[in-house]
C-alpha positions as CSV (number, residue, x, y, z in Angstrom):
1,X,-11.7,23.4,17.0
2,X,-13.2,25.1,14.5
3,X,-17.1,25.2,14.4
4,X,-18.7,23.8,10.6
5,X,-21.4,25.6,9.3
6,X,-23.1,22.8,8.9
7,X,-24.6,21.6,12.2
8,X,-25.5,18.1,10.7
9,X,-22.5,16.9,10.2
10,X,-20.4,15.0,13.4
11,X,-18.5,17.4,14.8
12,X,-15.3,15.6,15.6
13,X,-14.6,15.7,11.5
14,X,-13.7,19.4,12.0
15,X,-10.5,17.9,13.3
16,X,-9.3,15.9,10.5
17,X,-7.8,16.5,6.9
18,X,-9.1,15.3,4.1
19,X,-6.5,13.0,2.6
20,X,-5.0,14.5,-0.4
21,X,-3.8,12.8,-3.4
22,X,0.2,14.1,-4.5
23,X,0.1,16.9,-7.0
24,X,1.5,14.7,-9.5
25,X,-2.3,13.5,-9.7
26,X,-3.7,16.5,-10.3
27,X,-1.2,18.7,-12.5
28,X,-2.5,18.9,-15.7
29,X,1.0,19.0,-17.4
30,X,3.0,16.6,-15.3
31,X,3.3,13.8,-17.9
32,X,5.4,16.3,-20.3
33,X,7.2,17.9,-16.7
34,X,8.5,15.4,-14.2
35,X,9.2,11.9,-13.7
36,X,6.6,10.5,-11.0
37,X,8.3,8.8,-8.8
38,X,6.0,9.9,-5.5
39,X,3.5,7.1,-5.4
40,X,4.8,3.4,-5.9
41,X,2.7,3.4,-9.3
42,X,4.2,0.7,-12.1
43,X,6.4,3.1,-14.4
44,X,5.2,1.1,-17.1
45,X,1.7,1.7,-18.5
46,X,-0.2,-2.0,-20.3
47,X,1.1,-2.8,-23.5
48,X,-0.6,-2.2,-26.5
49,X,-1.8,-5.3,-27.4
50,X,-3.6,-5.7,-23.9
51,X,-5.3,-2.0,-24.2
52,X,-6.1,-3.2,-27.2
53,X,-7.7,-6.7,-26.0
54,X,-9.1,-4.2,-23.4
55,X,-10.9,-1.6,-25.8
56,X,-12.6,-4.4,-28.0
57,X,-14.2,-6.2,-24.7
58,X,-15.4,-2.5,-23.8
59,X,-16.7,-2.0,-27.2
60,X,-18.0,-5.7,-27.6
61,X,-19.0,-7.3,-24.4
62,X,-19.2,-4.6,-21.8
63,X,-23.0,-3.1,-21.9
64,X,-22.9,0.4,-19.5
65,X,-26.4,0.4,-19.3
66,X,-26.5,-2.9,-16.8
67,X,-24.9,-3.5,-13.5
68,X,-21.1,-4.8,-13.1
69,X,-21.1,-9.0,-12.0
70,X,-21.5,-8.4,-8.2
71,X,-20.5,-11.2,-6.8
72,X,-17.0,-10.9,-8.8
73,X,-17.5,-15.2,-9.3
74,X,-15.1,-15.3,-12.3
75,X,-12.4,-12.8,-10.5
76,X,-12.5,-14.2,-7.7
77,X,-11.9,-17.8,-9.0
78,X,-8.6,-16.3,-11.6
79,X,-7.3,-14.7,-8.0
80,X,-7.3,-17.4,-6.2
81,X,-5.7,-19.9,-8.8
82,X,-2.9,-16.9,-9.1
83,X,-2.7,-16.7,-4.9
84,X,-2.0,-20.8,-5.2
85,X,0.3,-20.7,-7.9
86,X,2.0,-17.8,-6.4
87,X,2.6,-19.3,-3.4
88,X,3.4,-22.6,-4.6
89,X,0.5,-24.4,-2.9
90,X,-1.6,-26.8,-3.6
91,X,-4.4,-25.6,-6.3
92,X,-7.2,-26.5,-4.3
93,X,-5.7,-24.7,-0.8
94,X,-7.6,-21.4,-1.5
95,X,-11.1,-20.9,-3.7
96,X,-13.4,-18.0,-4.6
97,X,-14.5,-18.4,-0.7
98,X,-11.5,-16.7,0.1
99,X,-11.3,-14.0,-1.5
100,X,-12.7,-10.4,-1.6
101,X,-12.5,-7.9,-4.3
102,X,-12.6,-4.3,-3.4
103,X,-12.5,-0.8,-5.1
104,X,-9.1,-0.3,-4.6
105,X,-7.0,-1.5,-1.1
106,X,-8.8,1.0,0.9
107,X,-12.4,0.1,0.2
108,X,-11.6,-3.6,2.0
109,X,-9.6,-1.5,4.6
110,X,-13.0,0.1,5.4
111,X,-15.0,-2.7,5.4
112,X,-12.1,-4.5,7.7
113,X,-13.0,-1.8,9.9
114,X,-16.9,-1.4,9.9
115,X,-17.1,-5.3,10.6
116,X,-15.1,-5.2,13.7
117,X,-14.6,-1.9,15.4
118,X,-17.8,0.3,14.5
119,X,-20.3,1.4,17.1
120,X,-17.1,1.6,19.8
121,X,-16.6,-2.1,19.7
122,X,-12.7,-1.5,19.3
123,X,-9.5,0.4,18.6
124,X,-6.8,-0.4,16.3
125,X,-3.2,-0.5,16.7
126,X,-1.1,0.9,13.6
127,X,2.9,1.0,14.2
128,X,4.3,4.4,12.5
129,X,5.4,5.5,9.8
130,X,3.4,3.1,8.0
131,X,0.9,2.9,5.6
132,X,-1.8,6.4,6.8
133,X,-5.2,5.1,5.3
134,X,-5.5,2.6,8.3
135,X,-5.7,5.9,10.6
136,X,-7.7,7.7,8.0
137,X,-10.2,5.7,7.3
138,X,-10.8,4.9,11.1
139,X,-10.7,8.3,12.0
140,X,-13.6,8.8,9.9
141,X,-15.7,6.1,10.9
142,X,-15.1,7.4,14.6
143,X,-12.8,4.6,15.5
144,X,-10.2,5.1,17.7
145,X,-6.2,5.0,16.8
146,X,-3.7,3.4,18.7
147,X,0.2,4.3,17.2
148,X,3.6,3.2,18.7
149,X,6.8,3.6,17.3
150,X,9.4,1.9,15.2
151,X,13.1,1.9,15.9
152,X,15.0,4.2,14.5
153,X,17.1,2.2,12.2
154,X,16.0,-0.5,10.8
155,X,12.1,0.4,11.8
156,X,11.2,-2.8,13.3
157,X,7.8,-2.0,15.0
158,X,7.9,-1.8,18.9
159,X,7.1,-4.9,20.0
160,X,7.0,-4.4,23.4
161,X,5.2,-1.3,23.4
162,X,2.7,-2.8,20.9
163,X,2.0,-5.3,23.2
164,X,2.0,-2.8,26.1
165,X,-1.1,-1.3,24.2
166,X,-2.9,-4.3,23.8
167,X,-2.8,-5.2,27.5
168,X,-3.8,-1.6,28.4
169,X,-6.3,-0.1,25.6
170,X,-9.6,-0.6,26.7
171,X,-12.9,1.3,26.2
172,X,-12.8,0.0,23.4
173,X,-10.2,-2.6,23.2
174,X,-7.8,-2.8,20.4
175,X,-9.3,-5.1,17.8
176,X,-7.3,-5.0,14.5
177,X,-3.6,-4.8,13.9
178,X,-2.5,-3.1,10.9
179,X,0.6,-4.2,9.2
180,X,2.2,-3.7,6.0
181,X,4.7,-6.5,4.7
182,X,7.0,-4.8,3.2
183,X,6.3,-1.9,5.0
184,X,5.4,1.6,3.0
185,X,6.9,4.3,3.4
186,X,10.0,2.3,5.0
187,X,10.2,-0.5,2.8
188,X,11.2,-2.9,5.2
189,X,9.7,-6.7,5.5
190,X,8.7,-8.1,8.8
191,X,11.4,-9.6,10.8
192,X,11.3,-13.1,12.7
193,X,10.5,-11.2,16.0
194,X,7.7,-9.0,14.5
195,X,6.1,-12.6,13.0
196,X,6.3,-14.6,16.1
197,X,4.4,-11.5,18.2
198,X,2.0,-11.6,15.1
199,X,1.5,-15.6,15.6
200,X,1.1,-15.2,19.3
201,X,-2.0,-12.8,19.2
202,X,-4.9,-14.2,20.4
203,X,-7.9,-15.4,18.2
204,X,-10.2,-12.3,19.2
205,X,-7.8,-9.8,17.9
206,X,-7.9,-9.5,13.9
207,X,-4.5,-9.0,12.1
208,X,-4.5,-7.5,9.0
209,X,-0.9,-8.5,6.8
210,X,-1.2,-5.2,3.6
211,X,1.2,-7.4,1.1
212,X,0.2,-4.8,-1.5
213,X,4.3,-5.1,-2.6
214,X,4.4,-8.7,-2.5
215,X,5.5,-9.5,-6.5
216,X,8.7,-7.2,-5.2
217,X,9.4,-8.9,-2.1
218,X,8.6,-12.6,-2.8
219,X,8.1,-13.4,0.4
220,X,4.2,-14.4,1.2
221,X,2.2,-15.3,4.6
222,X,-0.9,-17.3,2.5
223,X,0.8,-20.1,3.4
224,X,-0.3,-19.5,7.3
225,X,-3.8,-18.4,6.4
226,X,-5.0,-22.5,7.3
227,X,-4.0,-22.1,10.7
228,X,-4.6,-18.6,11.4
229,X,-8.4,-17.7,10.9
230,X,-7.6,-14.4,12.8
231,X,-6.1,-13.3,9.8
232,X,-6.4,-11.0,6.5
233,X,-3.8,-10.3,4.0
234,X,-4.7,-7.8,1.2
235,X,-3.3,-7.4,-2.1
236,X,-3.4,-4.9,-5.2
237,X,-3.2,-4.8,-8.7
238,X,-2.1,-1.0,-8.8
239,X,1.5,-1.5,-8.3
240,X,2.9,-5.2,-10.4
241,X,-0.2,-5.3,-12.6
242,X,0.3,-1.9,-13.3
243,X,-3.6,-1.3,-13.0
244,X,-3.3,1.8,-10.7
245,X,-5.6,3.8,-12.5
246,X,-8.6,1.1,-12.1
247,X,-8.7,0.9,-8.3
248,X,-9.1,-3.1,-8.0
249,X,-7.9,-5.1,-4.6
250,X,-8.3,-8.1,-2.9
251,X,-8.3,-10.0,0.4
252,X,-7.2,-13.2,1.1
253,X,-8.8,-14.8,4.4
254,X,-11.2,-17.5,5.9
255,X,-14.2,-18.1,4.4
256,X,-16.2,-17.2,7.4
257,X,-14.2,-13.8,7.4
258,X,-15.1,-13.0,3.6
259,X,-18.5,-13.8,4.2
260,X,-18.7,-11.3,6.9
261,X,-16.9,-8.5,4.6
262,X,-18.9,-9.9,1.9
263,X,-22.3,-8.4,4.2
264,X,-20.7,-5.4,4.4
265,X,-19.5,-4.4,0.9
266,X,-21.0,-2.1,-1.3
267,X,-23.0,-3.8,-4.3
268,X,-21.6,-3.3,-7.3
269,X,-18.5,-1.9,-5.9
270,X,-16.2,-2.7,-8.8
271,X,-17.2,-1.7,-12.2
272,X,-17.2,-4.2,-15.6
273,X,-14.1,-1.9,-16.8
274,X,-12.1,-2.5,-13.6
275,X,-13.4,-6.3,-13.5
276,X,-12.3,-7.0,-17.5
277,X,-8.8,-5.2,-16.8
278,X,-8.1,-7.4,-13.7
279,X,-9.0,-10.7,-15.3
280,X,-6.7,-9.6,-18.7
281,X,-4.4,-8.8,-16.2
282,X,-4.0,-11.8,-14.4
283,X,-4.5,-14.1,-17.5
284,X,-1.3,-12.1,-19.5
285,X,0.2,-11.8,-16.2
286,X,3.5,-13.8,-16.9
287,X,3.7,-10.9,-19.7
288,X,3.0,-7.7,-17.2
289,X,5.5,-9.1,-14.0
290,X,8.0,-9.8,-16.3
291,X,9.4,-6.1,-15.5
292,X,9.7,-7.4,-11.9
293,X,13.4,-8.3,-12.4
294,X,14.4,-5.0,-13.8
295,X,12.6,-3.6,-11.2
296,X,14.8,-5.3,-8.3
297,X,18.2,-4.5,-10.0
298,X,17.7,-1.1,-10.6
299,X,16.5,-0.5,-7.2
300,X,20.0,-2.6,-6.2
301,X,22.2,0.1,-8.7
302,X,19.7,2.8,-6.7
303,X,21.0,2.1,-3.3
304,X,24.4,0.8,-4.2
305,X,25.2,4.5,-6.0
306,X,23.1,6.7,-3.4
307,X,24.4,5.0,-0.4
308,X,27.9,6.2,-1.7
309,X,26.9,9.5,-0.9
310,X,28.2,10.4,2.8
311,X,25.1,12.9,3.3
312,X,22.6,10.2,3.1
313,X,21.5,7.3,5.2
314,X,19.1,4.6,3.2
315,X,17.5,1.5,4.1
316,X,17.5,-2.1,3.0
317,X,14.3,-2.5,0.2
318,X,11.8,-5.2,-0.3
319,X,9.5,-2.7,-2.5
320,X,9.7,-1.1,-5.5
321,X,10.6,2.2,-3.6
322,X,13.5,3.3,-1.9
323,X,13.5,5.4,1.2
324,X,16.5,7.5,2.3
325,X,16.9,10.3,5.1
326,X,19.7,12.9,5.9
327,X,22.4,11.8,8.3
328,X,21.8,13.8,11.3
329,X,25.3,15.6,11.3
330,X,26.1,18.7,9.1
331,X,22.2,20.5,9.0
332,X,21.4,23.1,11.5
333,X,17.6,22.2,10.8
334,X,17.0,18.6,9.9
335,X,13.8,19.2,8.8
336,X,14.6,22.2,6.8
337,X,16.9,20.7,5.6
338,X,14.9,17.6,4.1
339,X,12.1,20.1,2.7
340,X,14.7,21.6,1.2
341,X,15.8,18.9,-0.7
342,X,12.4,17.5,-1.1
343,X,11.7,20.6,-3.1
344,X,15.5,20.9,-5.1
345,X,14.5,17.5,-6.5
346,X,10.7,18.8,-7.5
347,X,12.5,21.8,-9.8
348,X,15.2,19.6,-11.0
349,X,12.0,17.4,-12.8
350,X,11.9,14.2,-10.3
351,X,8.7,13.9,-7.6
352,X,9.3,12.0,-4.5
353,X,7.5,11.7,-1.6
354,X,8.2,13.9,1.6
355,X,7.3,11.8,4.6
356,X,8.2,10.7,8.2
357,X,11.3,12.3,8.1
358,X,12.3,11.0,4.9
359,X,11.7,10.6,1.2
360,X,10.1,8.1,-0.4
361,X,11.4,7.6,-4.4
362,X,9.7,4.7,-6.4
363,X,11.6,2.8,-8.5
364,X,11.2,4.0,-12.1
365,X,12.5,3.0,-15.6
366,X,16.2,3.1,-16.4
367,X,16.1,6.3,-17.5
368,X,14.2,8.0,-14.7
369,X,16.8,6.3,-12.2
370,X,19.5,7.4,-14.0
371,X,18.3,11.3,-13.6
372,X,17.0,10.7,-10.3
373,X,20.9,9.6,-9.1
374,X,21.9,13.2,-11.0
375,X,19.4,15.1,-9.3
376,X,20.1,13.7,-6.2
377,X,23.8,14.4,-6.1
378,X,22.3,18.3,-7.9
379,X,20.6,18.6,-4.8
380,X,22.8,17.1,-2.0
381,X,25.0,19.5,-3.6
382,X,22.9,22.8,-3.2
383,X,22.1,21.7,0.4
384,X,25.9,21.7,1.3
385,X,26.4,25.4,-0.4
């Protein structure tokens, strides 16, 4: 371990990395270099006529010398009329005392976290590869991380070792199940099996659904939240809503749950920008999901053209990313061999994501695609030379 200079600060951090945003966020030049297709963002930026709608309420109603709205009233009354109509439930089934708005996904992961496992009051159970800010953020709040595995090919969580864990974690008990639905970086929806183990957790154990894909896959578990005050499901408007750059989520849960997260949140934790772009956002949004379809078939002409090639194995999608590994015959160094590749595609001008034995590719415009199949086959092609 190594020793900080700093003799304040906890000393179990000195163990953990920092997590670090993909350099597609931070090259200066990327926009004119590569197509970014490493972080499940929208590839298409707010049309003009909402940025425009946007600028005039920053320049005509937004005042930056006084504090956002924090209690998010208006937001959280627009979200829950949209997590109704989405649905297809009755309008009156969820209100603005189900929901919580957070800076970004993570900021309600945290507070998830501080109001039920903090001061070594619990665990939590995460099944990987999946989404890595549940481990991250516990990590840092000293909170202990309990992973099993997924099978191998169509990565269906463990079931039985998950609930191995549960039975046998204690000091402190596992308290909060993670999962994502469709899971990232698999892109995989939860099966009939993995729902039923879900339903059959006791009360005192939280479950937390991440449907931050869920205008991709369709498929919703709001409709469950009635009976089932044990669970969360959160949301985001950085992937559909194309808001990425504005860091606004939300949870959808009973109101005795928000009102607990609600104690913990930050005031002010979303600012007026961030609150206007979410409400134009959800008021044009027949306008900004109508992309969606496009979306799903060129993620179908993705998988249907790449799964021709022999080297490559990829699985069924329910996101707007792809996820493909190397069969294991033909490479003296798996591994090596993915890196390699990973890196072929990075000079041919495409960024993907290198993770969990695979590579993650977001689904980008028609153009993009049509490069990425190119570069793909470029770089299959200098692996097998």
């Amino acid at each position: 371990m190594t020793k900080t200079m700093l003799p304040f600060i906890r000393s179990d951090l000195a163990q953990f990395t920092a997590y670090k945003p993909h350099p597609s966020s931070d090259t200066a030049d990327v926009a004119t270099q590569f197509d970014r297709l490493d972080t499940n963002e929208s590839p298409y930026d707010l049309p003009p006529e909402l940025k425009e709608k946007l600028a005039w309420t920053y320049q005509q109603v937004i005042e930056t010398n006084r504090y956002p709205d924090g209690g998010h009233e208006t937001l959280k009354d627009v979200i829950a009329e949209y997590v109704n109509q989405s649905a297809a439930l009755s309008s009156s089934l969820f209100t603005a005392a189900n929901i919580s708005v957070g800076n970004g996904s993570d900021e309600l992961i945290r507070s998830l976290l501080v109001a039920t496992c903090l001061g070594g009051e619990g665990s939590i159970l995460v099944a990987n590869p999946t989404f890595s800010m549940y481990g991250i953020l516990a990590q840092t709040l000293g909170i202990p991380v309990v992973a099993v595995g997924r099978n191998e090919t169509n990565f269906e969580i463990d079931i039985s070792a998950a609930q191995s864990a549960l039975e046998q974690t204690q000091n402190p008990p596992i308290r909060v199940v993670f999962v994502v639905h469709p899971n990232s970086p698999t892109a995989n929806s939860l099966t009939e099996a993995e729902l039923a183990w879900l339903r059959s957790l006791p009360e005192h154990i939280l479950v937390v659904i991440d449907e931050a894909y869920f205008e991709f896959s369709e498929i919703t578990l709001v409709g469950e939240l009635a009976q089932r005050p044990n669970w969360v499901i959160l949301r985001t408007f950085s992937k559909a809503f194309r808001l990425a750059s504005l860091r606004i989520g939300y949870c959808v849960a009973h109101p005795e749950a928000i009102a607990i997260l609600e104690k913990v949140r930050l005031p002010y934790n979303l600012p007026s920008f961030s609150i206007a772009a979410a409400l134009v956002g959800l008021q044009n949004r027949t306008l900004l999901l109508e992309s969606i379809p496009q979306t799903l078939s060129e993620r179908a002409k993705l998988i249907e053209i790449l799964s021709q090639q022999s080297e490559l194995q990829i699985t069924p999608s329910a996101a707007n990313f792809i996820y493909l590994r190397l069969k294991p015959n033909g490479f003296n160094s798996q591994e090596a061999a993915l890196k390699t590749f990973h890196q072929k595609l990075r000079t041919l001008g495409t960024l993907v994501r290198y993770i969990s034995g695979g590579l993650r590719i977001t689904v980008g415009t028609i153009e993009e695609n049509a490069r990425t199949v190119n570069r793909v086959k470029a770089a299959l092609s200098n692996l097998s030379s």
